[in-house]
N, C-alpha and C positions, 0 to 999 in steps of 0.2 A: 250238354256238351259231350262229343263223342271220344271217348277212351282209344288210344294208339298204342299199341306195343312197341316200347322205346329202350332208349339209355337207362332209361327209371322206371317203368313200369310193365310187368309181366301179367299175361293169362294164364290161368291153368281153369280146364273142364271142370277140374272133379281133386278133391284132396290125394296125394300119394307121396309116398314119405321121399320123391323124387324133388318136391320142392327144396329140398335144401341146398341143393346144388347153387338153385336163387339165391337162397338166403346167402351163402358162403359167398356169390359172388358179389350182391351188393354190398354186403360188410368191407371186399375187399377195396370195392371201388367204390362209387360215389352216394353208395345209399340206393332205394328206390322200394318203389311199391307192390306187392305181389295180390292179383285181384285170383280169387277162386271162386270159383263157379260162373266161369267168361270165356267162351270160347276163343279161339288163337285170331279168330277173322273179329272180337270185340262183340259180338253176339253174346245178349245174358242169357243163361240157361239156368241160372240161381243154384240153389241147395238144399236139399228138403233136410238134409242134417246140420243145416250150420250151427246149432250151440252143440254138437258133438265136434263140429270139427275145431273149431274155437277154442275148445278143452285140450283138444291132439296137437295143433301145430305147434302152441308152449313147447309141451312135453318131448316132442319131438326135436325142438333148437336147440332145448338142453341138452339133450342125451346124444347126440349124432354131432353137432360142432363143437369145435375147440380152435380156441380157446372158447371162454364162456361167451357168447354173445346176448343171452337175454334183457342186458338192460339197453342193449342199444333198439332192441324188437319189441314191437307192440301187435296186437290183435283185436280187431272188435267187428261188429256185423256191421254191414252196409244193406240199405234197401234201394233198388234200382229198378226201373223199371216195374214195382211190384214184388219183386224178387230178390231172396237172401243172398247176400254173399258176404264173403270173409275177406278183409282186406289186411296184408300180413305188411306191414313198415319194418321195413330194416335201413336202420342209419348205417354212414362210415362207424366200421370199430377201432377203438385203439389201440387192439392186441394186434395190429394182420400180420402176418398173412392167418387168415383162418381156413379151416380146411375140414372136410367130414372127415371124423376120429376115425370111423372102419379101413377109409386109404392113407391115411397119416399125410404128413408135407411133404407132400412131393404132386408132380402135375396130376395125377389124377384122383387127388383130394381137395386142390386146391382152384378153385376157379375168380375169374376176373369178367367182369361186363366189356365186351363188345356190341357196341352197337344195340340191337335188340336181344344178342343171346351171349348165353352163358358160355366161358369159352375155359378150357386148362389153361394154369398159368404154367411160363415157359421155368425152368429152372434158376433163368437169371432175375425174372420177374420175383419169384417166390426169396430170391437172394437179398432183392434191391430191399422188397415190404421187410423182411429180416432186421435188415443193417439201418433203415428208416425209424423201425419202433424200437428196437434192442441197443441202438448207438454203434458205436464204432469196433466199440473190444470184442476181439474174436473169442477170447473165452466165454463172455457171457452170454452172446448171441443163441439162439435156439441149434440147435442141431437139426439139418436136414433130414437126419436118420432118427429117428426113435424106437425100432427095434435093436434093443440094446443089451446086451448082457455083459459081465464083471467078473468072468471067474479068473482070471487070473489076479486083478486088481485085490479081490476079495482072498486071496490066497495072501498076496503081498504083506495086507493088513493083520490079516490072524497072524502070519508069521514076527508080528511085533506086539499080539497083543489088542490090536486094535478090528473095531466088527465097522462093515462098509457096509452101513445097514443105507435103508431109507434115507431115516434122519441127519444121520453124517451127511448124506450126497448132498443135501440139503444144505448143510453149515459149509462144506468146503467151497459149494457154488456147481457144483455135479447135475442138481434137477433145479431150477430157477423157482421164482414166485409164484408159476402160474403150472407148474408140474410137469414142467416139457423136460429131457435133456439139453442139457448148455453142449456147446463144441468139446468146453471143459471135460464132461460126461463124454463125449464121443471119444475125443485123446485116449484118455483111460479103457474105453470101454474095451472087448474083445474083438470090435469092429472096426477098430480105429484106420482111416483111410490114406494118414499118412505110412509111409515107410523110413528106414534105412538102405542103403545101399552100398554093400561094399566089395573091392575091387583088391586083386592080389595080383600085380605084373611081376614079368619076368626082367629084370635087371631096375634100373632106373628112367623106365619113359613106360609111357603108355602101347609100347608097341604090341606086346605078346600078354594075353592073358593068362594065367594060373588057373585061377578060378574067381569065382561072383556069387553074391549071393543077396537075396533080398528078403532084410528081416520087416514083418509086419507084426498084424495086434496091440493091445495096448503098449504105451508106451513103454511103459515098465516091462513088461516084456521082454522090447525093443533093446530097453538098455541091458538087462541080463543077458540079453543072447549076442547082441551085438558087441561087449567085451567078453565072452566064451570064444567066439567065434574068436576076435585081435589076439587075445589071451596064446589062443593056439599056434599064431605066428610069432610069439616074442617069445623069440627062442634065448637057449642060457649057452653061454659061452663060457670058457676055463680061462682065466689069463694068468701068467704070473705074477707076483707082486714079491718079490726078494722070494726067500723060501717057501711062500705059500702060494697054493694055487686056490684062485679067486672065484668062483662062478658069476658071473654076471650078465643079465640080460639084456637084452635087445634096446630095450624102451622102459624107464621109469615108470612100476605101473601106476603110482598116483597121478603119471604126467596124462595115459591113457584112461585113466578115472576120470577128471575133470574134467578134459577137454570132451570126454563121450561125453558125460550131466552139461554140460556147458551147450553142446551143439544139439542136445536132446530138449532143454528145459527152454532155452533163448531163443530158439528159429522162430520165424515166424509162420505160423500155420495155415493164414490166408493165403500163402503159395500152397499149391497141389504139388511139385515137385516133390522128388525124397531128397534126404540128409544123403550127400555120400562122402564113403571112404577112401580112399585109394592107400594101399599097403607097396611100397616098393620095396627095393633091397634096402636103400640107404637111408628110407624115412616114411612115416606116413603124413599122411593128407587127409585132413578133415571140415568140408565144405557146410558150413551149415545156413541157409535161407535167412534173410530180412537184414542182414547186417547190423550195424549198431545203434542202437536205440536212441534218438534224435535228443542231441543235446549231449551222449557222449563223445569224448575221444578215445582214440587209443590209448593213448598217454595216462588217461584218467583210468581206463579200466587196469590199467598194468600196476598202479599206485594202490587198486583195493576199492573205483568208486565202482557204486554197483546201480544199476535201474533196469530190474525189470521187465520184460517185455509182458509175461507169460505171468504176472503176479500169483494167481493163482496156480496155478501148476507148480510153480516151483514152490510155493506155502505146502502145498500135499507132497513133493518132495522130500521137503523140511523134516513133516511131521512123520518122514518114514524116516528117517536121519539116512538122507541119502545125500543130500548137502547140509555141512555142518554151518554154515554160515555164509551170509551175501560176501558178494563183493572178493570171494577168498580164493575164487575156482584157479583164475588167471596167475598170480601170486603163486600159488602151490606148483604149479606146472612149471614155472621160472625157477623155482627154488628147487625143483627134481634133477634140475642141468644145474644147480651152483656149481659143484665139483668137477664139471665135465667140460672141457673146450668145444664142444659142442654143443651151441644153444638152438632154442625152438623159438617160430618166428611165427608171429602175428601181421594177415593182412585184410584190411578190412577194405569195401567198398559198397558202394548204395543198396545192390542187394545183396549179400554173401559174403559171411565172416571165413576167414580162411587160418587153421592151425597148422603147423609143420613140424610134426618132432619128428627131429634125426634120431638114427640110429646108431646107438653108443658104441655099437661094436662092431663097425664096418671100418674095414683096413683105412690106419690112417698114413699118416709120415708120409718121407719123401715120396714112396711110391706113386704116392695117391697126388700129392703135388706134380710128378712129373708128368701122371696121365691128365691131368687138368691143363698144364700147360704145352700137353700136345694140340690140343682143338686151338684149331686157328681163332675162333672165335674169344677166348679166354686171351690170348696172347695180343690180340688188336685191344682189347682194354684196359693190360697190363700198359702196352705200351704208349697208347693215349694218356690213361693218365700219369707214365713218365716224361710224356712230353707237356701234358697242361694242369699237373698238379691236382684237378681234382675234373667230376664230373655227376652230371644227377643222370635219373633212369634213364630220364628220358631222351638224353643223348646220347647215352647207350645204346638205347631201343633205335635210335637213328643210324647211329653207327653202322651198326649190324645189320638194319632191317630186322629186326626183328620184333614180335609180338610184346605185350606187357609182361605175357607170362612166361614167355624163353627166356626172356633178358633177364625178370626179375629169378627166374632158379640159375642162370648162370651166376650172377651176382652174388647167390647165396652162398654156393659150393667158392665160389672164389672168397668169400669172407669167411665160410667154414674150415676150407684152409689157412689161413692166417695170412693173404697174399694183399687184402685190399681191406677196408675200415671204413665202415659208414660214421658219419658224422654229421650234426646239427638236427633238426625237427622239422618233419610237415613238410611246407614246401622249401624250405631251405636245406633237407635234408642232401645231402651229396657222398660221394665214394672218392675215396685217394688211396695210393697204394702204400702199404703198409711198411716203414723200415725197416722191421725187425717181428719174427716170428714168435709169438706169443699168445698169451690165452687172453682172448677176450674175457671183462667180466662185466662188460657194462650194457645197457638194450638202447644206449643215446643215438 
């Protein structure tokens, strides 16, 4: 029966360490046979060395692929025609995507069977084989990248004490079972492909930029630079308080601790987008990717419950005592505004958690009341809900025309003044206006 070069079955002339490209592609796909010493048109031409080559193609699977594939390959002589040849079996593996070690993962390491030839797998290809044998958790998945390095990470560690050796990356979950880097490993690494992004307007809207800036590298990094950087906009102010003069800052910096560890350690990493910031006069804004981890609510994280996203990452957090405790981040940031009539608001949706801390020392009082209630838009809401007692967003948003997110900052600033009062939960939640000027101290 005459031999066809197919889905499963390759020719090669003469041995060259160029077979593995084979070998990596049928590991990745469906398996198949590699016949040596057969020319391309199925012509035997045999091999006057086949128990030398016999010896080499092993030696060769081990040291050039990875993950390991030798026990899914087998090698033995064939007689054909009279003539030697080596026929090389490679089954499906159960590590894939596999890939020649010299190009690492990525397309031009990693190959896939088309038809009769071997073809690069596409990015998304090498993504799918990833998330098919490693499961779902972005941390423990392989890393596309594997040239990696740690020097800041490894600065972090000594500076507590602690050595970010091999071994460690190993127990944290840093290089996985089979000695790849995990995503975990990329996060950390120096390489890391997420970012930060943060934004400084000029008054309260996105109209006029200041300045921008986008911090990269490991995450830790990320978080030391990215509070240096806020750090330098929470300015201190003098106010008086009977005979003494007080200095006080901008923003509660525990409130700016937690919510930075909160939107750095919880996003979710399977977006490529960056975390941003946006810095105004009267407050910041911090957007952090994946929103809330299925199964919680809001309600529940504001009480102290805590799950997870990033299990690991925020464990290597932990052990740098950069969070003192689950479940505490949200909590602490409430408790920076007890004192203050000005509270920070949480908004969450399917993908993006969103933080809001005002700022404590922006002109309050009547002033600030009557420039609120110059915009027409603040005054049709005062006066709807004088005439129907109360209202949800989303007739507000109707009212007005306008978006989720106008409506919901006008609503803020009108509740930051003391003029309107959220009330009830979820989707019962509604707004009525206020009788009497006073300090909120409740989040119902």
């Amino acid at each position: 029966m005459a031999l066809l070069e197919g889905m499963h079955v390759e020719f090669k002339r003469e041995y060259t360490a160029d077979i593995r490209k084979e070998v990596v592609a049928f590991a990745n796909s469906g398996g198949g046979i590699i016949y040596i010493g057969i020319n391309d048109n199925g012509e035997m031409v045999g091999l006057s060395n086949a128990d030398e080559v016999l010896l080499q193609v092993p030696s060769m699977i081990r040291d050039s692929v990875k993950p390991d594939i030798s026990i899914f390959t087998s090698c033995n002589i064939e007689k054909r025609d009279g003539k030697s040849i080596v026929a090389v079996t490679v089954q499906r593996g159960t590590g894939r995507p596999y890939y020649i070690a010299e190009k690492g993962l990525k397309p031009s390491g990693v190959f896939v069977r088309l038809g009769s030839a071997s073809v690069p797998a596409s990015d998304a290809a090498i993504r799918a084989m990833i998330k098919e044998t490693d499961g779902e958790t972005f941390e423990t998945t392989r890393s596309l990248s594997q040239e990696l390095c740690f020097d800041f990470a490894k600065g972090q560690f000594a500076a507590r004490g602690l050595e970010l050796g091999e071994t460690r990356m190993h127990t944290l979950g840093m290089i996985g079972n089979d000695g790849l880097y995990t995503n975990l490993g990329l996060l950390l690494s120096d390489q890391c492909v997420h970012t930060v992004k943060v934004a400084v307007f000029e008054g309260n809207s996105k109209t006029e930029f200041k300045d921008r800036r986008e911090f990269g590298g490991s995450l830790l990094k990320q978080l030391v630079s990215v509070y240096e950087y806020i750090d330098l906009h929470n300015r201190t102010h003098g106010v008086i308080e009977g005979l003494l003069r007080v200095d006080k800052r901008d923003y509660p910096e525990v409130a700016i601790r937690e919510t930075l560890l909160n939107a750095i350690v919880h996003r979710d990493y399977s977006f490529s987008a960056s975390t941003l910031i946006s810095i105004f006069d009267n407050r910041i804004e911090m957007v952090s990717l994946g929103g809330l981890v299925p199964g919680l609510s809001l309600d529940a994280i504001k009480i102290g419950a805590s799950q997870s996203r990033n299990e690991r990452l925020a464990n290597i957090f932990y052990r740098l005592k950069l969070i003192e405790a689950y479940g505490t981040g949200i909590g602490k940031v409430i408790d920076s505004y007890a004192e203050q009539s000005a509270r920070p608001d949480f908004i969450a949706t399917d993908g993006a958690f969103l933080t809001i801390l005002p700022n404590l020392n922006e002109q309050g009082g009547d002033k600030r009341r009557q420039s609120v209630l110059r915009g027409s838009n603040a005054q049709k809401v005062l006066d709807y809900l004088e005439a129907h007692g109360e209202a949800s967003r989303r007739q507000i948003q109707e009212l007005l025309s306008l978006g989720q997110t106008a409506a919901g900052n006008l609503l803020r600033s009108l509740e930051a003044d003391g003029l309107i009062q959220l009330v009830g939960r979820g989707k019962q939640t509604r707004y009525i206006k206020r009788k009497k000027m006073h300090d909120r101290r409740d989040f119902t």
